[in-house]
TIMI-2910 file (N, C-alpha, C, CB; in pm, 1 decimal, decimal comma, always signed):
<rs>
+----------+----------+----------+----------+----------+----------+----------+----------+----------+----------+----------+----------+------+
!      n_x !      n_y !      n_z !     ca_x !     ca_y !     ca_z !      c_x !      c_y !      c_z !     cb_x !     cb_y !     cb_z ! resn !
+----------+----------+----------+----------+----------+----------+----------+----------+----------+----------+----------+----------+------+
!    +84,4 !   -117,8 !     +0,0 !     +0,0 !     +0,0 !     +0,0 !    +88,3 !   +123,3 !     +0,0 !    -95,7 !     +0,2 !   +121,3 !  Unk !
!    +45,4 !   +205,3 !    -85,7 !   +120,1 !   +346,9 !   -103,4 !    +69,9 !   +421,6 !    -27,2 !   +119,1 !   +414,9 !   -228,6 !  Unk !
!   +170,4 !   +526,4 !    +43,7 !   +107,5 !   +629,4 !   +172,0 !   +163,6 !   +732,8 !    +59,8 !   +186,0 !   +631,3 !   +377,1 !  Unk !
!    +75,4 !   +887,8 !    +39,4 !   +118,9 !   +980,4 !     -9,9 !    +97,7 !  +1118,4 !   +125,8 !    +42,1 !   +986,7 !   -157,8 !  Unk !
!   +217,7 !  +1156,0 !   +135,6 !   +207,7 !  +1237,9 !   +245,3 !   +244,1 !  +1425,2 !   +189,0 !   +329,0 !  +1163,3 !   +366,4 !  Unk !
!   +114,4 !  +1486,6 !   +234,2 !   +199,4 !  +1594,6 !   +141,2 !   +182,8 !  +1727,0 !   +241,9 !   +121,7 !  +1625,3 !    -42,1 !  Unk !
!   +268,4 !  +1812,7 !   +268,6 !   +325,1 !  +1883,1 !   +356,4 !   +322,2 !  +2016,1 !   +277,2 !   +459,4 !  +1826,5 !   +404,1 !  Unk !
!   +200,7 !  +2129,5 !   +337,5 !   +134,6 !  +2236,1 !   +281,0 !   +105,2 !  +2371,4 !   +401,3 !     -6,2 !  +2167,6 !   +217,7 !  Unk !
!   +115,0 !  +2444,2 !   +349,1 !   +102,3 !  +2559,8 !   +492,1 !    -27,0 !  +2620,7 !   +437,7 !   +252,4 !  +2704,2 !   +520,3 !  Unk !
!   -100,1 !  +2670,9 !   +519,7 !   -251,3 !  +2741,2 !   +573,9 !   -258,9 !  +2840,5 !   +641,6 !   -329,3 !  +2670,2 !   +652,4 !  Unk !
!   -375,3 !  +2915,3 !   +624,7 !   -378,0 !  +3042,4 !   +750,7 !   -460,1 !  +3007,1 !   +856,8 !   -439,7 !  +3192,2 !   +703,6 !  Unk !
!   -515,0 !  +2898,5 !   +856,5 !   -572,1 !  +2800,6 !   +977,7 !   -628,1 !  +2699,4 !   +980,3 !   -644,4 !  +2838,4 !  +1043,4 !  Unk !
!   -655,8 !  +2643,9 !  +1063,8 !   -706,0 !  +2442,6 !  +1021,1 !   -835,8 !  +2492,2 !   +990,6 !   -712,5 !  +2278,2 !  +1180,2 !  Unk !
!   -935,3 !  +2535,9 !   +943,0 !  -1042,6 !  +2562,0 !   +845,6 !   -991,0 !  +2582,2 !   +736,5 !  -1126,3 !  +2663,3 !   +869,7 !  Unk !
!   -885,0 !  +2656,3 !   +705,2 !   -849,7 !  +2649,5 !   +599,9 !   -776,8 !  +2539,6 !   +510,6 !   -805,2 !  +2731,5 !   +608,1 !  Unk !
!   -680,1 !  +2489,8 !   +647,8 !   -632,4 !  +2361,3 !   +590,1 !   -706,7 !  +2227,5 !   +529,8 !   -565,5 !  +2318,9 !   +682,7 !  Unk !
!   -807,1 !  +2224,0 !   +581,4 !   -941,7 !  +2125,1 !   +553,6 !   -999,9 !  +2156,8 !   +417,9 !  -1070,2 !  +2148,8 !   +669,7 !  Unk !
!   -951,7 !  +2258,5 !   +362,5 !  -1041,8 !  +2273,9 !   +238,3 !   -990,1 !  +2192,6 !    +97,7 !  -1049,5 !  +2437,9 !   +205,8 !  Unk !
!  -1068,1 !  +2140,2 !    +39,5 !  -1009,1 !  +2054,5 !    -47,2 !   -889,8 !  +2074,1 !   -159,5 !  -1106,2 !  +2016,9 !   -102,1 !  Unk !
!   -764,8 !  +1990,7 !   -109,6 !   -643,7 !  +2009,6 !   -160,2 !   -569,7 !  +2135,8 !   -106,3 !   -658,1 !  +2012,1 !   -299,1 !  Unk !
!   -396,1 !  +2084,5 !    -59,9 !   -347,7 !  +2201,7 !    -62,7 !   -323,5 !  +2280,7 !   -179,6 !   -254,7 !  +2193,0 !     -6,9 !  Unk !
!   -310,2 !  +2413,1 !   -136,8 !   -266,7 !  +2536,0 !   -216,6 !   -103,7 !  +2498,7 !   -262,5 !   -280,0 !  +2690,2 !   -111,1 !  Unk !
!    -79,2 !  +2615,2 !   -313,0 !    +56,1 !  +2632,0 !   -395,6 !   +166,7 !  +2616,7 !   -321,6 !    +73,4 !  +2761,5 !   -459,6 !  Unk !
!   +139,6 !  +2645,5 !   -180,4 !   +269,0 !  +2590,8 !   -133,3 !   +292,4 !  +2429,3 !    -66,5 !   +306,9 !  +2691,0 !    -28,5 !  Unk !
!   +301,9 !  +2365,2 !   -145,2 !   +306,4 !  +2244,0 !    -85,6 !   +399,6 !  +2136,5 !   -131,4 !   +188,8 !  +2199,6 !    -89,9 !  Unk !
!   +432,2 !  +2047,4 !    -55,6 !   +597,1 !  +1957,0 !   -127,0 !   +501,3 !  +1813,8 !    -80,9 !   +826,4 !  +1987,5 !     -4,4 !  Unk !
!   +522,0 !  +1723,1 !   -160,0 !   +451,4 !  +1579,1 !   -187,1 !   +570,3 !  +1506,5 !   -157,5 !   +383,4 !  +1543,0 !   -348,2 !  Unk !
!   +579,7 !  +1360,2 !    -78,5 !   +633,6 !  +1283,8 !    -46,4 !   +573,6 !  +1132,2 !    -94,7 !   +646,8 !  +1318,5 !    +72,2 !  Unk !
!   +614,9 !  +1031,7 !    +21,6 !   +542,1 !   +911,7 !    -21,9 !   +618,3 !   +787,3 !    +54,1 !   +544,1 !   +897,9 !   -193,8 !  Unk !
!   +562,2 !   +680,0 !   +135,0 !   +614,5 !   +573,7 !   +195,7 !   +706,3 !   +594,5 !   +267,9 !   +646,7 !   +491,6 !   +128,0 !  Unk !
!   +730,6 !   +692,0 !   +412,3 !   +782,2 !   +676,0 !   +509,9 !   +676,2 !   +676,9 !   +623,6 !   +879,8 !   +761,0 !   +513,5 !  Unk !
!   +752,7 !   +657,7 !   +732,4 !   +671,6 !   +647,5 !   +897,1 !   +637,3 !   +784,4 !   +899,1 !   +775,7 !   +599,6 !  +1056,5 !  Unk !
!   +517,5 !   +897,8 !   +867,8 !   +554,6 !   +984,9 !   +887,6 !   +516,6 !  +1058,5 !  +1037,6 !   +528,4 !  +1031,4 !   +782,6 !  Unk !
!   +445,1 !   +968,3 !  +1118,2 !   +396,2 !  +1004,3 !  +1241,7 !   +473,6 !   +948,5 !  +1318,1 !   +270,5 !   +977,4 !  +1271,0 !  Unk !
!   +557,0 !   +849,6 !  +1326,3 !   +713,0 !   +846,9 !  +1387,9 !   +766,5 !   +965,3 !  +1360,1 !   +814,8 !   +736,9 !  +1329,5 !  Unk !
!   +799,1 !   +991,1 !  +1234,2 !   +931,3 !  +1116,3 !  +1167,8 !   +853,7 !  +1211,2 !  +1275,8 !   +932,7 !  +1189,3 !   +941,9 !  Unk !
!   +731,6 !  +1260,9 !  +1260,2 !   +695,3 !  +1393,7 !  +1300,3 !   +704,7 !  +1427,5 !  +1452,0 !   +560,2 !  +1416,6 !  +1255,5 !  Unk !
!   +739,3 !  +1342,0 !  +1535,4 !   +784,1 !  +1325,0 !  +1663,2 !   +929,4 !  +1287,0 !  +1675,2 !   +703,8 !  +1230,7 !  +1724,7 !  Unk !
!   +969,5 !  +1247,3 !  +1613,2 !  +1113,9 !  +1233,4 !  +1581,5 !  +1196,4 !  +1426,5 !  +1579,8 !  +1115,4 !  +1134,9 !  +1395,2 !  Unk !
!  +1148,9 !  +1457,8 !  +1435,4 !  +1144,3 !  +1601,3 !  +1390,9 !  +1124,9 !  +1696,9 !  +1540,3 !  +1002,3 !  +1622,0 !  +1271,3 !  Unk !
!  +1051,1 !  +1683,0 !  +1600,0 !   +993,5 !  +1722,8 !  +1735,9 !  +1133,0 !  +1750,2 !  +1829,6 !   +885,3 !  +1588,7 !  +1804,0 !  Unk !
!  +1131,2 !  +1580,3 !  +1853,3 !  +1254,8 !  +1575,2 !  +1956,0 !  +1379,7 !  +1616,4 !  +1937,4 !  +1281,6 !  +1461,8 !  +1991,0 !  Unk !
!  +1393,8 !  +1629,0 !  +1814,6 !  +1520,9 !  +1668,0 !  +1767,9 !  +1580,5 !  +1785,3 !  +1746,2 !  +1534,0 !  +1626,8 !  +1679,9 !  Unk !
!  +1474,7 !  +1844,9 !  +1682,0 !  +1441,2 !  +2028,6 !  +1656,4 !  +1454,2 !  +2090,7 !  +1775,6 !  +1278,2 !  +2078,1 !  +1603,4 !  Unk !
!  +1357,3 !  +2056,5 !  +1876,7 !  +1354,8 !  +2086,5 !  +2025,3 !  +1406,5 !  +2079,4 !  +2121,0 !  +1302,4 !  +2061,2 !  +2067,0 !  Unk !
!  +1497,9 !  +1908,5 !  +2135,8 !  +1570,7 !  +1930,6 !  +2229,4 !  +1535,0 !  +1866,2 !  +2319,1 !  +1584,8 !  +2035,4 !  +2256,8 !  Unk !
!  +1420,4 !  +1754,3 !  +2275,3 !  +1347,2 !  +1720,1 !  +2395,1 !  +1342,2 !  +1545,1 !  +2401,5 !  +1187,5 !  +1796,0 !  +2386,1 !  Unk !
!  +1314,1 !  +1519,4 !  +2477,6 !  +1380,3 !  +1376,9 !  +2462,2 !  +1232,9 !  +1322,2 !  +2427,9 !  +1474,0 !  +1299,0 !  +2615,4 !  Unk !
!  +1202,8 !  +1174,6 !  +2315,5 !  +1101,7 !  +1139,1 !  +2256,2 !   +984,9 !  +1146,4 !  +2353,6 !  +1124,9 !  +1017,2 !  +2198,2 !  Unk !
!  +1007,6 !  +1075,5 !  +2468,9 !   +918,4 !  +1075,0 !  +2575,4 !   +868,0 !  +1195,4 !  +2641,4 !   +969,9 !  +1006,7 !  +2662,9 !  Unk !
!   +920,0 !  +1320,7 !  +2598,6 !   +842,9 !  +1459,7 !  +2605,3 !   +753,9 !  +1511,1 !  +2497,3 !   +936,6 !  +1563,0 !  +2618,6 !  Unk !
!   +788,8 !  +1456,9 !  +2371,8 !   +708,7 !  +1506,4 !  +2219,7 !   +566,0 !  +1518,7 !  +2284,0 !   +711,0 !  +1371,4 !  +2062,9 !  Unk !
!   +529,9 !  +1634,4 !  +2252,4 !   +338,6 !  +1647,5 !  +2233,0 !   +277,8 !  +1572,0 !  +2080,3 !   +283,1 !  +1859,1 !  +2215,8 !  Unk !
!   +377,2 !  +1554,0 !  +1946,4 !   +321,6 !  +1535,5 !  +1878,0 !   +297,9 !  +1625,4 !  +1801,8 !   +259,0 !  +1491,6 !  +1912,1 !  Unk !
!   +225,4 !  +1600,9 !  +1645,6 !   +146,0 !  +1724,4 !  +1556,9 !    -29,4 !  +1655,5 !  +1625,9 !   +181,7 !  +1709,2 !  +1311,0 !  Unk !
!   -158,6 !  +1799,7 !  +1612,2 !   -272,3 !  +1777,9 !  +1644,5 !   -336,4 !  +1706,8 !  +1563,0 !   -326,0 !  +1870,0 !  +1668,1 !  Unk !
!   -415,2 !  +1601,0 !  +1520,8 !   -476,8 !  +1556,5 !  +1418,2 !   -615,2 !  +1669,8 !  +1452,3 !   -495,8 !  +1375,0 !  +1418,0 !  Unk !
!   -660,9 !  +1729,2 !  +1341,4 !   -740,0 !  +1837,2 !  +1324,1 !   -818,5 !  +1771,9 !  +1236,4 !   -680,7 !  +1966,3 !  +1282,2 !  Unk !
!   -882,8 !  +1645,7 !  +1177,2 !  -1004,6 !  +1637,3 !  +1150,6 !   -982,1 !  +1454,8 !  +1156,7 !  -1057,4 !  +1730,3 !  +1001,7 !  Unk !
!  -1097,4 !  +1419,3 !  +1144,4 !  -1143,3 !  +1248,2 !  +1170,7 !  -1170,1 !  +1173,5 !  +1023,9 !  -1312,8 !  +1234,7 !  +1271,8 !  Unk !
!  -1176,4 !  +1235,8 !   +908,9 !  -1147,7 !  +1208,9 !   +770,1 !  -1052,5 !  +1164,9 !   +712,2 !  -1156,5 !  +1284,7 !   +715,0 !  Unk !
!  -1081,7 !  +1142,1 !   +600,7 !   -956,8 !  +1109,9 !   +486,0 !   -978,1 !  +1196,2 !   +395,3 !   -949,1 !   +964,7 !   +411,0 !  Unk !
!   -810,9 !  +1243,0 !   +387,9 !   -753,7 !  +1217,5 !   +410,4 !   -739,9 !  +1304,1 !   +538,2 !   -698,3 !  +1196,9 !   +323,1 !  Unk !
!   -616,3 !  +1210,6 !   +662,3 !   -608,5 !  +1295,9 !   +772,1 !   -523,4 !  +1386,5 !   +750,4 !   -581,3 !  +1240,0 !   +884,5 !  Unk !
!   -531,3 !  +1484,6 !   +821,5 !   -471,1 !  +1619,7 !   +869,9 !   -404,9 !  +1621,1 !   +989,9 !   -566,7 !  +1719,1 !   +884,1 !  Unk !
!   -274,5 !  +1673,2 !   +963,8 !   -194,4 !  +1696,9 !  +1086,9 !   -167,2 !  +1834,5 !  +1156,8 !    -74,6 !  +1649,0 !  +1058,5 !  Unk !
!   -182,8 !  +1895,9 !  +1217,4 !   -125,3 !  +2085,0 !  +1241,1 !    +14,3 !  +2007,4 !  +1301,4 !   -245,2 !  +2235,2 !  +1401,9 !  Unk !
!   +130,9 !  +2086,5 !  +1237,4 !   +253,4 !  +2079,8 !  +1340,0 !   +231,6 !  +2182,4 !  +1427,7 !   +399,6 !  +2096,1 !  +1278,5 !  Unk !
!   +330,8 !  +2129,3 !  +1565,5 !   +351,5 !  +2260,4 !  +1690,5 !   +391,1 !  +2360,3 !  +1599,7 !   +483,9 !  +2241,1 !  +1828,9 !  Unk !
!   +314,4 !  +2495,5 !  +1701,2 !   +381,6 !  +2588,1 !  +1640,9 !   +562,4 !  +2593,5 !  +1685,8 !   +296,0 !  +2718,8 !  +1677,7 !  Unk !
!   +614,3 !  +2567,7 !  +1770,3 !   +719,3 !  +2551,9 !  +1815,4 !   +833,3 !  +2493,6 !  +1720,7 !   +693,1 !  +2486,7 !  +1917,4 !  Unk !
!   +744,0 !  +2391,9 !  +1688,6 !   +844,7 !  +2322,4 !  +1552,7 !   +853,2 !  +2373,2 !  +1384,6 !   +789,0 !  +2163,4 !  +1533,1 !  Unk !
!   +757,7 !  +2434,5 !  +1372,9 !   +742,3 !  +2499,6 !  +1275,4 !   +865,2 !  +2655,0 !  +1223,5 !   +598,5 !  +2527,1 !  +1308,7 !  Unk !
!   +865,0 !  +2689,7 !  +1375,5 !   +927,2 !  +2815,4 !  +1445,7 !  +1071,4 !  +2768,9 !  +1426,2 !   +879,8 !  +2845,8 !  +1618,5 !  Unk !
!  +1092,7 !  +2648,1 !  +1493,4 !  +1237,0 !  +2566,8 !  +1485,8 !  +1288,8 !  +2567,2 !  +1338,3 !  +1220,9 !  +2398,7 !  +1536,4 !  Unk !
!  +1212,2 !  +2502,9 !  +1267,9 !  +1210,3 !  +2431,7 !  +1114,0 !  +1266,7 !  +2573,8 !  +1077,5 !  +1036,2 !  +2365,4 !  +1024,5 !  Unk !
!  +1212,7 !  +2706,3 !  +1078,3 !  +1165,2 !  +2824,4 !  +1014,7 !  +1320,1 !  +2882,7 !  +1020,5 !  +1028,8 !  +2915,8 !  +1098,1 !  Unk !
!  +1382,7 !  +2866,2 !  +1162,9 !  +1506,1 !  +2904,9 !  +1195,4 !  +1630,0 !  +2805,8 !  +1155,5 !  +1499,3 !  +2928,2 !  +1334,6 !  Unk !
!  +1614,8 !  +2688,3 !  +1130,4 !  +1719,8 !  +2580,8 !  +1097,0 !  +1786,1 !  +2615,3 !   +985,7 !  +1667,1 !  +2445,8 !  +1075,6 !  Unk !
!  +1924,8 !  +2624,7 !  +1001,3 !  +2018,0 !  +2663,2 !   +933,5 !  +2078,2 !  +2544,7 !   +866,2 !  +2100,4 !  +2736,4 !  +1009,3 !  Unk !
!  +2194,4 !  +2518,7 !   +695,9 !  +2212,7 !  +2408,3 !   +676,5 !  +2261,7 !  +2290,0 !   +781,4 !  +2277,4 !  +2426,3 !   +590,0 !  Unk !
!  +2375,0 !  +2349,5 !   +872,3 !  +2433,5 !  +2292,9 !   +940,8 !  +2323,2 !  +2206,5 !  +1060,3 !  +2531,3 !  +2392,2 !   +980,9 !  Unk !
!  +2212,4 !  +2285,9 !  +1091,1 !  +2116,0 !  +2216,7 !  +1179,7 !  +2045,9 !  +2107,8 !  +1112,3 !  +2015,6 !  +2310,2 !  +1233,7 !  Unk !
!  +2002,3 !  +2155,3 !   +994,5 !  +1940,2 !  +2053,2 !   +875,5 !  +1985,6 !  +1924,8 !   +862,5 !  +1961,8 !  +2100,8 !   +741,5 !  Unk !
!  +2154,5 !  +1920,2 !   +866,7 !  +2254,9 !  +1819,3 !   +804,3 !  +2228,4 !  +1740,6 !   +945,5 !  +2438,0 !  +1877,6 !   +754,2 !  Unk !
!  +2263,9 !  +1803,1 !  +1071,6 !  +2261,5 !  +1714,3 !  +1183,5 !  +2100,4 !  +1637,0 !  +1209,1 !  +2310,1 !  +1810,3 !  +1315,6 !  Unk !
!  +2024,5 !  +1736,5 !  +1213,9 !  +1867,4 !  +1669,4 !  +1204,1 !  +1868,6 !  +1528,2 !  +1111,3 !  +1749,4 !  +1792,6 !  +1118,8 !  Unk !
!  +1919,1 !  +1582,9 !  +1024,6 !  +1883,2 !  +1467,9 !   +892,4 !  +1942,1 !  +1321,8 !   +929,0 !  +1968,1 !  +1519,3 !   +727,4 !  Unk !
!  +2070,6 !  +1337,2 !   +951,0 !  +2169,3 !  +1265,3 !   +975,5 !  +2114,2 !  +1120,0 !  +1108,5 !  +2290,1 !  +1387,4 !  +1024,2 !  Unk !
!  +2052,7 !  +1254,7 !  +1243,2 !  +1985,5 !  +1166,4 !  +1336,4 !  +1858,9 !  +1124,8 !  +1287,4 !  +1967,8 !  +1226,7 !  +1464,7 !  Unk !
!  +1787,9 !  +1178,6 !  +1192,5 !  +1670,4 !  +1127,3 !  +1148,4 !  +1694,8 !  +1006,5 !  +1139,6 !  +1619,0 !  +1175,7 !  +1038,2 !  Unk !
!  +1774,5 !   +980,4 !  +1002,1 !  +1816,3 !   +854,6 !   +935,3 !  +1869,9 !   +750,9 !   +996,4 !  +1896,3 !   +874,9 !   +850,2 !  Unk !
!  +1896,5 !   +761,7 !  +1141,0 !  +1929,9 !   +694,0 !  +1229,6 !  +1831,0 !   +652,0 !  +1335,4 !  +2022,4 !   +749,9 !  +1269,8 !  Unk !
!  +1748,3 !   +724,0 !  +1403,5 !  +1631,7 !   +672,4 !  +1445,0 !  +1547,7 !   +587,7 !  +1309,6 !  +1549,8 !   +801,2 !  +1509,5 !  Unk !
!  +1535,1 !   +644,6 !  +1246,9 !  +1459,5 !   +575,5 !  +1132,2 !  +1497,4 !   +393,7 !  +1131,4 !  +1517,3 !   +660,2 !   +972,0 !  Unk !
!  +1638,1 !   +381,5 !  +1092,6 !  +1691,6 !   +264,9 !  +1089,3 !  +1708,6 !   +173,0 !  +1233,1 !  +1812,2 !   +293,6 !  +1026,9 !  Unk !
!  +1671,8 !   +251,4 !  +1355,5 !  +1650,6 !   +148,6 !  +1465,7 !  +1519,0 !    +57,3 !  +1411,3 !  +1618,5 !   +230,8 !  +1625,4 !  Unk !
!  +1420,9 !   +117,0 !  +1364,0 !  +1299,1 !    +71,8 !  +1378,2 !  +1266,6 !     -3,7 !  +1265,9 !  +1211,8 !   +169,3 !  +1402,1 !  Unk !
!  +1410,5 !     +1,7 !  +1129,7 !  +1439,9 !   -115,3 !  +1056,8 !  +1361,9 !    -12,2 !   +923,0 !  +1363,6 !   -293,6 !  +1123,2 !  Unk !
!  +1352,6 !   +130,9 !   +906,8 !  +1301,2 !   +181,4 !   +758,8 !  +1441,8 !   +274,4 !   +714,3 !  +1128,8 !   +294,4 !   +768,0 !  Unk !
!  +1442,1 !   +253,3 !   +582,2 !  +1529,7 !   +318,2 !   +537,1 !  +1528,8 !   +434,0 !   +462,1 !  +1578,0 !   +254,0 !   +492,7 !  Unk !
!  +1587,5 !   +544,8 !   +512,8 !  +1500,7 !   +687,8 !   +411,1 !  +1658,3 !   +692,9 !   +311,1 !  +1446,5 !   +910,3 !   +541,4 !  Unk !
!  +1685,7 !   +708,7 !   +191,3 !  +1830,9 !   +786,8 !   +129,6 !  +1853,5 !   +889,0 !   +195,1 !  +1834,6 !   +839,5 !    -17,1 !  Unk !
!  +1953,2 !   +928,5 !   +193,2 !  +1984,7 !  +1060,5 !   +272,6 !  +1975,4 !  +1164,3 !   +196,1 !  +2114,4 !  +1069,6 !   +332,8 !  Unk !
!  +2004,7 !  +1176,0 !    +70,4 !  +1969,9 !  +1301,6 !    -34,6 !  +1817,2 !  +1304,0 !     +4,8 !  +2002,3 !  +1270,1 !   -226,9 !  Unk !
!  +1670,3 !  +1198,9 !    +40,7 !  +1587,8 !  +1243,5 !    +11,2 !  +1511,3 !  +1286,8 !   +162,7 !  +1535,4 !  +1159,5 !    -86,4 !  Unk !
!  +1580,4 !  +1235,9 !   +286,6 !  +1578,5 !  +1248,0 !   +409,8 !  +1590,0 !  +1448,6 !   +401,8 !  +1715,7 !  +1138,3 !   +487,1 !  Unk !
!  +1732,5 !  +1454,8 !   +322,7 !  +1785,8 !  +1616,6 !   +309,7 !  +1646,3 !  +1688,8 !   +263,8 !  +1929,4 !  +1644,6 !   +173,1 !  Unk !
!  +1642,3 !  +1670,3 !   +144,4 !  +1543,5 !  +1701,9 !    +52,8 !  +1389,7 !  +1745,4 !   +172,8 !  +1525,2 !  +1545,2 !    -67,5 !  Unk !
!  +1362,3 !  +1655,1 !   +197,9 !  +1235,5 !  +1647,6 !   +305,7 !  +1214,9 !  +1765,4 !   +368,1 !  +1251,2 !  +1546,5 !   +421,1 !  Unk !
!  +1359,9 !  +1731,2 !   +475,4 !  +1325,0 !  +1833,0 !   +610,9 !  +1425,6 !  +2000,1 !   +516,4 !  +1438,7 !  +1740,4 !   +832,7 !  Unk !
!  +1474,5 !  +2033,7 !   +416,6 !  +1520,2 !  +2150,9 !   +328,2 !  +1347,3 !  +2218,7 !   +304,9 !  +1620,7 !  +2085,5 !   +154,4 !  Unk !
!  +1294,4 !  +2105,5 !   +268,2 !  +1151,8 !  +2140,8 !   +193,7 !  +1048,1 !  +2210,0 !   +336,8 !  +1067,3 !  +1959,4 !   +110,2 !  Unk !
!  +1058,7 !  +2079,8 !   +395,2 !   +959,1 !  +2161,6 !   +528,9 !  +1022,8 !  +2284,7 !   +602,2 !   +929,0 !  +2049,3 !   +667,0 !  Unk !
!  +1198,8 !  +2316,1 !   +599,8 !  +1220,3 !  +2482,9 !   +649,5 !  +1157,6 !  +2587,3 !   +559,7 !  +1384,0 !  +2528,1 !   +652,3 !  Unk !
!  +1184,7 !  +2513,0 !   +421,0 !  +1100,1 !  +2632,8 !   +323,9 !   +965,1 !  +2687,9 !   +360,3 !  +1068,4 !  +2576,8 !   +182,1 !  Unk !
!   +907,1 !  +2573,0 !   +336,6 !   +710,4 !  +2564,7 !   +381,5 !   +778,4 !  +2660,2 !   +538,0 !   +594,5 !  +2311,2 !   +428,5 !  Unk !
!   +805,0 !  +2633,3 !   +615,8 !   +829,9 !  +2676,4 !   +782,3 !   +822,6 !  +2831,6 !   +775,3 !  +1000,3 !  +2623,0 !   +856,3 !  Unk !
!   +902,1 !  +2845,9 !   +653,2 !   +967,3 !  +3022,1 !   +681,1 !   +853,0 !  +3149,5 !   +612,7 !  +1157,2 !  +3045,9 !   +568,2 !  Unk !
!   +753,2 !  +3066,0 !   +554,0 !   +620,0 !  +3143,9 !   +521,1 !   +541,3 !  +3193,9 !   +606,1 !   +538,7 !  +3080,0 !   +459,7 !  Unk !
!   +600,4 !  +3170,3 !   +734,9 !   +492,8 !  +3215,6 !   +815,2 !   +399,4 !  +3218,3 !   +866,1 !   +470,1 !  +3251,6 !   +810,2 !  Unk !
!   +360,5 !  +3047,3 !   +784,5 !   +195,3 !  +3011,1 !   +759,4 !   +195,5 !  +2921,2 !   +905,0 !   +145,3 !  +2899,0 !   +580,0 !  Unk !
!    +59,9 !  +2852,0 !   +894,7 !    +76,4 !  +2711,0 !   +998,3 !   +128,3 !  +2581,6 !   +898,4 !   -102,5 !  +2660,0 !  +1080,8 !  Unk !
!   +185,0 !  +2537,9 !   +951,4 !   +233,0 !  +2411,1 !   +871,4 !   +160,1 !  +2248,9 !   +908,4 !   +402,6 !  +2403,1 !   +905,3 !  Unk !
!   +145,4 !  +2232,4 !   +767,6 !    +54,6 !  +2112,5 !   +807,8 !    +66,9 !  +1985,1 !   +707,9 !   -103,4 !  +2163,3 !   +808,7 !  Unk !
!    +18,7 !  +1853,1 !   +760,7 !    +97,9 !  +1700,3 !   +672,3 !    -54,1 !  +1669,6 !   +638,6 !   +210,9 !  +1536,1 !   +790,0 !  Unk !
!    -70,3 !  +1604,9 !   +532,5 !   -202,9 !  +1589,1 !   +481,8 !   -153,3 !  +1398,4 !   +454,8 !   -251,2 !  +1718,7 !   +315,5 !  Unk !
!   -214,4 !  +1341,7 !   +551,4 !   -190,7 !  +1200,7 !   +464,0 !   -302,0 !  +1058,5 !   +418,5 !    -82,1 !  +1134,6 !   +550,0 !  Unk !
!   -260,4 !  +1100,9 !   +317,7 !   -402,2 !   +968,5 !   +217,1 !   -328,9 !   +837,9 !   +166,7 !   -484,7 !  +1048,5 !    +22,8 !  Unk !
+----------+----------+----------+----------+----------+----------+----------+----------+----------+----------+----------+----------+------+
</rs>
């Protein structure tokens, strides 16, 4: 089964709910992404897994909707390459405890894409069908 996960910013979860994201949005496909997004969390933050709040699931449909913290969004928004490279790096390493394998160009690619989406200002949010 194919997971398509696609990562889009909004001016609020009413808005995010409306059918299909808008123009700013980066499309993925077949990773853990509700591991990653607590992963992303702990890592960005500083906080050890067993502190993550998580992103909010903001509706009970399909496809679901995620709001990231604003905190992480804020993080993402400020991450510089050098933070990126280390994020990525531990990503790909939690990832592989749990036995999934991301490439690392596309691990890069990912979390490059979500500082972009981050630095709009918008709320940032994972749409997955």
């Amino acid at each position: 089964m194919s997971t398509i996960i696609t990562f889009y910013t909004a001016a609020n979860d009413d808005a995010a709910e409306e059918p299909g994201p808008g123009r700013d949005a980066v499309e993925y496909g077949n990773f853990d992404v509700f591991a990653s997004l607590e992963e992303w969390e702990s890592l960005l933050l500083n906080r050890s897994l067993d502190d993550v709040d998580g992103p909010e699931q903001i509706n009970d449909d399909e496809p679901l909707i995620f709001s990231f913290l604003p905190a992480l969004t804020k993080a993402l928004a400020a991450a510089d390459r050098r933070t990126l490279d280390t994020v990525t790096r531990k990503w790909i390493a939690a990832r592989a405890e749990e036995g999934e394998e991301i490439d690392p160009e596309l691990a890069r690619a990912i979390l490059t894409d979500l500082a972009g989406l981050a630095r709009s200002r918008r709320r940032l949010y994972c749409q997955v069908a």
